[in-house]
C-alpha positions in Angstrom: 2.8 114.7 43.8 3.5 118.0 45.0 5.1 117.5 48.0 7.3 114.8 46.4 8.4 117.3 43.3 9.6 119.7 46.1 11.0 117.2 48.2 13.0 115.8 45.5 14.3 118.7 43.9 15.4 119.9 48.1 17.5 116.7 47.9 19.5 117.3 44.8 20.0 121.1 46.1 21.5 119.6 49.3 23.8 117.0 47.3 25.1 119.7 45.0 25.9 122.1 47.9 27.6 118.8 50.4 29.5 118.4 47.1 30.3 121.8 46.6 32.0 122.2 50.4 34.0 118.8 50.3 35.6 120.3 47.4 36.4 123.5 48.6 37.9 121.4 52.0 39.6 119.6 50.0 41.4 122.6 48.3 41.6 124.6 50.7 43.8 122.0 53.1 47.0 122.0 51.8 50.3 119.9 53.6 51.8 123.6 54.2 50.7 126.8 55.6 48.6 128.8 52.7 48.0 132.7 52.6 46.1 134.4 49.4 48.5 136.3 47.4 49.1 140.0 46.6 46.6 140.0 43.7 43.8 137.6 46.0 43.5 135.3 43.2 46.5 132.5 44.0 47.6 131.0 47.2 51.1 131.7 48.7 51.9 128.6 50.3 54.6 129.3 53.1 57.3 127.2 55.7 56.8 129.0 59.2 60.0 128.9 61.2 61.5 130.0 64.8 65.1 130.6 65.0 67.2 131.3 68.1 70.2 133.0 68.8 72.3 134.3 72.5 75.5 136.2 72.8 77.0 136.2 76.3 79.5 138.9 77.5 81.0 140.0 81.3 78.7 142.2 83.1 80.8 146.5 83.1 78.2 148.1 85.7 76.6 146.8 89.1 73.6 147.6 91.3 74.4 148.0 94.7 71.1 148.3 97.2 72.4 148.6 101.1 70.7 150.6 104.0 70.7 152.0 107.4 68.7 150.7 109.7 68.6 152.5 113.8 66.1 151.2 116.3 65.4 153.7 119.2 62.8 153.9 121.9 62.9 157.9 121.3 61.9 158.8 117.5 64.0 162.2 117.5 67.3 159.7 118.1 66.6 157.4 116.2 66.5 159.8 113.0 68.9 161.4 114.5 71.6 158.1 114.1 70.2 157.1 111.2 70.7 160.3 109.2 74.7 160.3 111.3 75.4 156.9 109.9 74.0 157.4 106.6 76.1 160.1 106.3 79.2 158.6 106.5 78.2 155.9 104.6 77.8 158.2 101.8 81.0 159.6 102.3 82.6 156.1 101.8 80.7 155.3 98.8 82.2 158.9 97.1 85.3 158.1 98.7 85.3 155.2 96.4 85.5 157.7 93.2 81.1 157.2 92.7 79.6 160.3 91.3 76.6 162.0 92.9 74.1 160.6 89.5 74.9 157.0 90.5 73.4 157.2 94.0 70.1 157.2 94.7 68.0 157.0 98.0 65.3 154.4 97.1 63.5 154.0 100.3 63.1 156.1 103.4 60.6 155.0 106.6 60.1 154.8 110.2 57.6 152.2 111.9 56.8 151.6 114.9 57.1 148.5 117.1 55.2 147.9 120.6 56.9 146.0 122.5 55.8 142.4 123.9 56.3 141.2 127.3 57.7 137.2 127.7 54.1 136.4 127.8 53.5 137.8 124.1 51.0 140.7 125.5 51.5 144.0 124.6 53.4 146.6 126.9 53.2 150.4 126.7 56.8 150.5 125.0 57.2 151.7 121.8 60.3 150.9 119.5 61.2 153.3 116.4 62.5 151.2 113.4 63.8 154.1 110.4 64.7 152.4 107.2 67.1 154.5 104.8 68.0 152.4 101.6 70.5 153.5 98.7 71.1 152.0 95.4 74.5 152.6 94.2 75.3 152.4 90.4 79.4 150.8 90.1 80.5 151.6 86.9 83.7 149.8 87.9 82.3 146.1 89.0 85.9 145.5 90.6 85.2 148.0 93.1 82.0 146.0 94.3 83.7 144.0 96.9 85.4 147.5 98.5 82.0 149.5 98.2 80.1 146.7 100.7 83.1 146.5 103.1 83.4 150.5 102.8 80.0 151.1 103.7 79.6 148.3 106.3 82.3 149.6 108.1 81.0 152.9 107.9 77.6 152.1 109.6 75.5 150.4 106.6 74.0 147.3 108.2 71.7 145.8 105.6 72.1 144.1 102.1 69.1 144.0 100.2 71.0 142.4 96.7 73.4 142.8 93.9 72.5 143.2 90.7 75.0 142.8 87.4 74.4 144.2 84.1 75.4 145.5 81.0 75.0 149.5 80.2 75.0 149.2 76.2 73.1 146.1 75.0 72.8 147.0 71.5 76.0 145.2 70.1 74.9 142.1 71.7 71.3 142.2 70.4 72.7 142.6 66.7 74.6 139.6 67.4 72.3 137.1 69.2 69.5 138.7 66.0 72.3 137.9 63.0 72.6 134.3 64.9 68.6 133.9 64.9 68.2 134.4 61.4 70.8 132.2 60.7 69.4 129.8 62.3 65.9 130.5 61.1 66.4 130.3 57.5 68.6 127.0 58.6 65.4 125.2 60.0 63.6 126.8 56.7 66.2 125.0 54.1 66.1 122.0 55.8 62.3 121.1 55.5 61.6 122.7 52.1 64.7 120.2 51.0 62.5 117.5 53.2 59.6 118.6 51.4 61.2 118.8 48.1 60.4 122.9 47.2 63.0 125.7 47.7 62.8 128.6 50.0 61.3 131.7 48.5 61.7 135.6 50.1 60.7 136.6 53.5 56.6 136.6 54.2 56.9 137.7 57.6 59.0 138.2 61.0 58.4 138.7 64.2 61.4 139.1 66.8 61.3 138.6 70.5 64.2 139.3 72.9 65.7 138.8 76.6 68.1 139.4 78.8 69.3 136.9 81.5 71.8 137.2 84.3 73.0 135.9 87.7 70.5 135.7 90.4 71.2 138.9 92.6 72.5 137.7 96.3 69.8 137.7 99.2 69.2 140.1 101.9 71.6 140.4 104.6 71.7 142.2 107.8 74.7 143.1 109.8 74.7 143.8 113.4 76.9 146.3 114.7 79.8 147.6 111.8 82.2 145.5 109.5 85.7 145.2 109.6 85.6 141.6 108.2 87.5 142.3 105.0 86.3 143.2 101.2 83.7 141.1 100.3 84.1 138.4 97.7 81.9 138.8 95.0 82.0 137.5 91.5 80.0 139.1 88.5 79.2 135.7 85.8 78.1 136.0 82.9 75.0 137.7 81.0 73.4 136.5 78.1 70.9 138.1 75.7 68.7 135.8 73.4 66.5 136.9 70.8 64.2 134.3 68.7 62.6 135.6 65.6 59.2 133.7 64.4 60.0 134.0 60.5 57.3 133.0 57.5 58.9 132.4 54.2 57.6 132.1 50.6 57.8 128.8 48.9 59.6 129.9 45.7 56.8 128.9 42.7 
């Protein structure tokens, strides 16, 4: 009799707890996204949005990377020409109107090479490979075609890319973020209409941004100096896109 008191009494507990949970699943699953509200007591049942926006505009400065590169069996002359032909190729680039801040020398090395016989085995001569790289800042992106025949002919025989940009993104952040929004609270009007509800104030945002742009050109070496006319080179196009993840109140 004992055992089947307690054993009874057990299962009622359990149905009144099973029942208990079922209910608060029940309430607690609503069609729309749910948040407690300021005072903890009600639920703020939200529409959760992301919105997108770009603004495009024509690239006003350019990247130039180019180099030197001498190959001597003597290490003394082979610094010794690359330094000569750098040089001048820095006295085309200022020649072009580019101020001292917008040049930069980004990389500077010598390696060595032994050289192979036709057989592929090593021999006891040694090659000296010195690497002298710029990157040149155009403020004036129609010059960019002059700057890479300038410093070819001058002695620069590697290309390591172009790059295209934009100096002052700000405007066109503000206008790809005004287009997002837009376009957020768009999406948000059109379902709570769907749904039947209206669109209450802002719960929460979130904004994420990027920048896109023409793929820079590929590496290119020149052998011996250029002379082969002012290079053809064409800026594009830039976009910036900004998406905002936005949460909004469903007006009571």
């Amino acid at each position: 009799m004992f055992g089947r008191k307690w054993f009874g009494l057990l299962l009622v507990l359990g149905l009144v707890l099973l029942a208990g949970c079922g209910a608060r699943a029940v309430a607690g699953t609503p069609q729309l996204s749910a948040a407690a509200g300021s005072g903890g007591s009600e639920m703020a049942y939200t529409i959760n949005v992301n919105g997108s926006g770009m603004a495009s505009a024509a690239p006003d400065i350019v990247d130039v990377r180019l180099g030197v590169e001498t190959i001597d069996s003597d290490a003394g002359e082979a610094i010794a020409a690359s330094t000569e032909r750098m040089n001048a190729v820095l006295a085309a680039i200022e020649a072009l109107g580019v101020e001292a801040k917008d040049i930069q020398t980004v990389n500077y090395n010598m390696w060595v090479e032994q050289v192979r016989d036709p057989e592929g085995m090593p021999t006891d001569t040694l090659r000296y490979h010195v690497v002298n790289e710029l990157s040149v800042r155009l403020r004036d992106i129609s010059k960019t075609g002059q700057l890479l025949e300038d410093a070819l002919e001058a002695g620069a025989n590697t290309v390591q890319g172009i790059a295209f940009g934009i100096e002052d993104t700000e405007a066109l952040m503000q206008e790809a973020r005004e287009e997002a929004i837009v376009n957020a609270r768009a999406k948000a009007e059109a379902l709570a209409e769907g749904l039947g509800v209206s669109v209450g104030k802002v719960h929460q945002v979130m904004e994420f941004s990027s920048t896109s742009q023409p793929a820079p050109m590929a590496r290119m070496a020149y052998e011996g100096t250029g002379g082969g006319g002012e290079v053809p080179v064409s800026g594009g196009t830039l976009n910036v896109q900004v998406e905002v993840q936005v949460v909004f109140d469903i007006a009571q």
